[in-house]
N, C-alpha and C positions, 0 to 999 in steps of 0.2 A: 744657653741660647736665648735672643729676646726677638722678639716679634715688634716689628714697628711698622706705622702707615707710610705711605709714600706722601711728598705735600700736597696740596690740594690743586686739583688737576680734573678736567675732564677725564672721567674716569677709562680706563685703560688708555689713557694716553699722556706720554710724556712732553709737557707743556712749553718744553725747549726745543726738541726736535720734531714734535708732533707724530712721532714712528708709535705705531701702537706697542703695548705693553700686555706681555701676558699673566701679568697678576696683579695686584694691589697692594699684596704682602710680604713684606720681607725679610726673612731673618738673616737676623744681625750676629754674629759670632764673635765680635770683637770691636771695641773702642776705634782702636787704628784699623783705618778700611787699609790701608795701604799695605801693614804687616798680613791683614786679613787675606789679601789677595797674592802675596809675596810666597807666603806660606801654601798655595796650593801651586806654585810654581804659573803665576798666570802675571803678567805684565802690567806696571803701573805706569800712570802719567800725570804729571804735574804740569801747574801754571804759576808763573809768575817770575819776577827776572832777578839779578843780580842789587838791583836798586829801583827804589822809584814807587815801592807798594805803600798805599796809601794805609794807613793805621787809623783807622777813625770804627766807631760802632757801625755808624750808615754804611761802612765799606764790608766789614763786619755781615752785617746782614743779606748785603746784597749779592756778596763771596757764598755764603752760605747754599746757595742754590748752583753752585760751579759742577760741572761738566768732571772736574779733574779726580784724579784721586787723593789726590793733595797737593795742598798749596805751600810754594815755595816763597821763604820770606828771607829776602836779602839784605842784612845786616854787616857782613864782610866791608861790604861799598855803601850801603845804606845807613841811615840814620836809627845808632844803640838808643831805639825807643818805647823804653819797657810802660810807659804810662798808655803811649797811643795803641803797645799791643796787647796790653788789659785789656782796651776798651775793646779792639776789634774780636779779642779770642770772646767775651761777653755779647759782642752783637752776632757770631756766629753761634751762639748757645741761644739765644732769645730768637733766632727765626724758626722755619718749620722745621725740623729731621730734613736729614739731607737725600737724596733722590735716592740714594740706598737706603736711605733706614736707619743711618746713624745719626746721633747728636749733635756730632758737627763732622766736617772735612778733618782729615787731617793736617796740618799744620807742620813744616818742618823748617827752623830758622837756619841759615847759612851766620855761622856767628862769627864775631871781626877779629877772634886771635889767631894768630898764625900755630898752626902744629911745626914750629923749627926745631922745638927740641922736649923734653918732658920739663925744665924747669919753667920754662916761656908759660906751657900751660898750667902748671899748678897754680904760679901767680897770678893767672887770668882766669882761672877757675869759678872766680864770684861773677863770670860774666856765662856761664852754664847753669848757675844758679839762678840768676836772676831770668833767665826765659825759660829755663824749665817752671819755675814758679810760677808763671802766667798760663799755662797748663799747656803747650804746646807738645806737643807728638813724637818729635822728634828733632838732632840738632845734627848740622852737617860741619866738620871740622875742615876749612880750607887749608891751604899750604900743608898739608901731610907732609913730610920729610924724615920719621923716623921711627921706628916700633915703639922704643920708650916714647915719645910724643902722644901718638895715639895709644896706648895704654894708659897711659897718664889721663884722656880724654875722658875713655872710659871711666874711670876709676872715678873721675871727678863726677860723673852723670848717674853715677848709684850710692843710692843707701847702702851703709857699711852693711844691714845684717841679711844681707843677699850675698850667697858666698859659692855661686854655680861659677866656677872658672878663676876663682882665688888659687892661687900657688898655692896647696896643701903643708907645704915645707915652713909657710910663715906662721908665726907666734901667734897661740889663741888672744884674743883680747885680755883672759884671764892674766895669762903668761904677760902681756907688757903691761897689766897695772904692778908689775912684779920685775919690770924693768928686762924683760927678756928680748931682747932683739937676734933678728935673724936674715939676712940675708935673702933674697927667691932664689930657690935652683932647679925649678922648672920651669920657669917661660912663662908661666901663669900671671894671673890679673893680681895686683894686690887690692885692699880693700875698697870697699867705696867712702868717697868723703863727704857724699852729699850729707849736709844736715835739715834735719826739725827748721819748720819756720814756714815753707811757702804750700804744706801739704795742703792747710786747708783751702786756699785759693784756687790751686791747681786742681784738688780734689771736686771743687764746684763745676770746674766747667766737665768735666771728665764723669760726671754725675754718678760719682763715688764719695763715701766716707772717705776718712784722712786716713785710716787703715784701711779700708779695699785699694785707694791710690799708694800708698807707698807698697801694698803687695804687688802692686803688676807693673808700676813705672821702675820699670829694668827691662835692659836691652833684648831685644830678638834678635835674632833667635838664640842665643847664650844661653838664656832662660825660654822655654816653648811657652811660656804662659805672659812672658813681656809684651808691653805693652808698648816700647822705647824704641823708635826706629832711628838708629846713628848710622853716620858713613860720612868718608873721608875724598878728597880731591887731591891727587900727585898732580904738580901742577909746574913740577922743576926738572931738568933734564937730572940733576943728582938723584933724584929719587926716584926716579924711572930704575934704575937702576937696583934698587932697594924693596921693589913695590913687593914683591914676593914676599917678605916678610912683615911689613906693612898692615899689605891685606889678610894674614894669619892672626892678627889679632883681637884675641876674645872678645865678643860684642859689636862687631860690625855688622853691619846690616845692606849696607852699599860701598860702593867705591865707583869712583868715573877719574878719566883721566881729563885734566882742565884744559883743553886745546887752546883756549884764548891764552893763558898764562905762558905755558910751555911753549905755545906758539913762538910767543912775544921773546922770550928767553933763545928762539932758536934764530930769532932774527927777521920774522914776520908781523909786520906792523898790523897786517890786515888779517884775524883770523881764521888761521885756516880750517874748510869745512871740507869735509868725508863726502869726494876719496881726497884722502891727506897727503901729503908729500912724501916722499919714501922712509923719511927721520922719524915724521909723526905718525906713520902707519906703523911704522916699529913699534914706537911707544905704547901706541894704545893696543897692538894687540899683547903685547907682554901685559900691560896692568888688565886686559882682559882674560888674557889664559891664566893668571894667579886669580880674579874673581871667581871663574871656574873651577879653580883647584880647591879654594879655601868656601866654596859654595855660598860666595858673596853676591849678592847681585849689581852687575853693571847696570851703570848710567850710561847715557850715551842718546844724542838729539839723534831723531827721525822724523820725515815727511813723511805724507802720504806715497808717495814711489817709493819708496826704501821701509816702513813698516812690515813688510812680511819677510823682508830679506833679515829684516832685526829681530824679530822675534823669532824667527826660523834657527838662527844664529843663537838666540839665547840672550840678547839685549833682555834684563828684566825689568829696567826702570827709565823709562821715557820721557824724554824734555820736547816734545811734540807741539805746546803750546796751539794746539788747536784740536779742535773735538772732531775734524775731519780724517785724523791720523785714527783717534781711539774707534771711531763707527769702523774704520779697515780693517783694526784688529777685532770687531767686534763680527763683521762680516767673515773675515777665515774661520771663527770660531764652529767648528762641531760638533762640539759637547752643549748640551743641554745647560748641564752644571756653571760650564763657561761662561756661559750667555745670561745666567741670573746672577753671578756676580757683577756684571756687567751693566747691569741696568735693563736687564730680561728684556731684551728689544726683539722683534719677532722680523728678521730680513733687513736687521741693520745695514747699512754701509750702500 
C-alpha cells in the first residue's frame, strides 16, 4: 500500500470542483486506478473519443489533472502515434499525482487492428507492442469477431513467463526446445509472446524496475495482482451471435457492445442511442448477460438521468464524458469506503 498527497490545492479542497474534501491522504493500492476500482466492484469512467486526442507533453500534463478514471486514447480511427504518445504518457508522469494519489491516470489505447480472426492479430501484433511500450495501462481490441481472435490478443499482450490461464495440456518450454508440439485441449490461453525491449521505458513511467513492470503488466483479473486492463468491442451483427464465447476469454477485463458500428451494419446511418431499436436492444443485452456471466465488466455511455439506472443495473465501465455523471454516482454512494475512492468528496452531486 502507498500513501500519496493529493496536488496542491487549498487545503481540503478539491480545486476543480471546489466540493470540500475530507482528507489530504490518500492511499494508493495500485498503479491502474481503474483495475483499482473495478476490483471492489465500484464503477469507472473515462474521457476521451474515438479520434482527435492530442499527443503532445503540454496535453500530457494538463490530462494529468482529469476528472476520469481513465483516459481513453483512440487509435482505431486516429493517428498510430507512438512518438506523440511517449511524449504525452511522460507529461502525464512529470505533473503532480493525480487527484487520487496515483502517478498518473490510467491510459487505455483503442488500437487500429481489427480482432477478425487470430491470424489478423498475430500479424499485427507489433502494434500491442509498440503502445504497451510507452507504458500505457491498458489496450482495447475493436472489431472482436471470434474467441481465437481475442486469445490471440491476449497472448500477444503478456510475457511468456506468466502462465495463470495457459492450457495446462501445452508443451513446457523445455519440451519444445526438444521439438515437442502439442495441440490445447482445454480452451485455455496459450503462451505469451510479448518480448524483452520496451520494459525499461514502460517500467519509468509506471515508476517501477524493469522486473517489478514485467511482474504485474499482465492482464486483470486473470492474474489478481495484474496490472493490464484489456477488453474488446463486438461491433458486428455475426458476432453478436458469438459474444458468449468471446467474452469467456482468459484475460478480459471489459467488453461493450459498439452501437455506432453494429448500428451502421443494421442499416442506421445515424447512431443509434439507448433506448435502442428492438434489434439493438437485443444485441446489447445478450453481450451484456455474457459480461455478467463471464464477470466481465460492461461498457456502456450514460447521462446524468440514466447513471443510477446503470449502475443499479451493473454498467461497470462508463463513457459518461463529463464529471456531472461521476459527482451522481458519487452522490448515490453510501459507503464511506465508496466515496474515498472516489475522490473523498463529502455531499457530492
Amino acid at each position: 500500500m502507498m500513501h500519496a498527497r493529493l496536488p496542491s490545492c487549498n487545503p481540503g479542497e478539491d480545486h476543480r470542483s471546489g466540493l470540500r474534501l475530507n482528507f489530504t491522504c490518500i492511499m494508493v493500492h495500485r498503479i491502474n486506478r481503474a483495475i483499482e476500482l473495478l476490483a471492489q466492484d465500484l464503477a469507472i469512467y473515462y474521457i476521451g473519443g474515438h479520434t482527435g486526442h492530442t499527443l503532445t507533453y503540454a496535453s500530457g500534463r494538463q490530462d494529468a489533472n482529469t476528472w476520469a478514471d481513465y483516459i481513453n486514447i483512440g487509435m482505431e480511427h486516429g493517428s498510430f502515434d507512438m512518438a506523440g504518445l511517449a511524449e504525452y504518457m511522460r507529461g502525464l508522469v512529470d505533473s503532480d499525482p493525480t487527484r487520487f494519489g496515483h502517478r498518473t491516470p490510467a491510459v487505455i489505447v483503442e488500437a487500429p487492428v481489427d480482432g477478425t480472426d487470430a491470424a489478423n492479430v498475430r500479424f499485427n501484433a507489433w502494434q500491442f507492442r509498440q503502445i504497451l511500450g510507452r507504458g500505457v495501462h491498458g489496450i482495447l481490441l475493436c472489431q472482436a469477431e471470434s474467441a481465437d481472435a481475442v486469445r490471440a490478443f491476449v497472448e500477444s499482450c503478456r510475457y511468456p513467463h506468466h502462465s495463470t490461464g495457459v492450457d495446462p495440456s501445452l508443451p513446457s518450454p523445455i519440451e519444445r526446445m526438444h521439438g515437442v508440439t502439442r495441440e490445447p485441449t482445454t480452451g485455455g490461453l496459450g503462451r505469451g509472446t510479448r518480448g524483452r525491449g520496451s520494459k525499461t521505458t514502460a517500467a519509468g513511467i509506471w515508476g517501477l524496475s524493469p522486473e517489478g513492470y514485467m511482474a504485474c503488466c499482465d492482464p486483470w483479473p486473470l492474474n489478481p495482482r495484474g496490472e493490464l486492463l484489456l477488453g474488446v468491442k463486438l461491433e458486428s451483427p455475426e458476432r453478436i451471435a458469438y459474444c458468449e464465447e468471446i467474452v469467456a476469454v482468459p484475460g478480459l477485463g471489459f467488453a461493450e457492445m459498439g452501437p455506432g458500428d453494429l448500428g451502421l451494419a443494421l442499416g442506421y446511418v445515424t447512431v443509434p442511442r439507448d433506448p435502442y431499436p428492438p434489434e439493438m436492444r437485443e444485441a446489447r443485452e445478450r453481450v451484456f448477460a455474457a459480461c455478467c456471466k463471464h464477470r466481465v465488466a460492461f461498457l456502456e455511455t450514460a447521462m446524468p438521468d440514466s447513471i443510477i439506472a446503470k449502475l443499479d443495473e451493473g454498467v461497470r465501465v462508463i463513457a459518461g464524458r463529463r464529471s456531472s455523471v461521476a459527482r451522481t454516482r458519487n452522490a448515490r454512494c453510501r459507503c464511506s469506503q465508496y466515496a474515498l475512492w472516489h475522490g473523498g468528496f463529502a455531499g457530492a452531486g
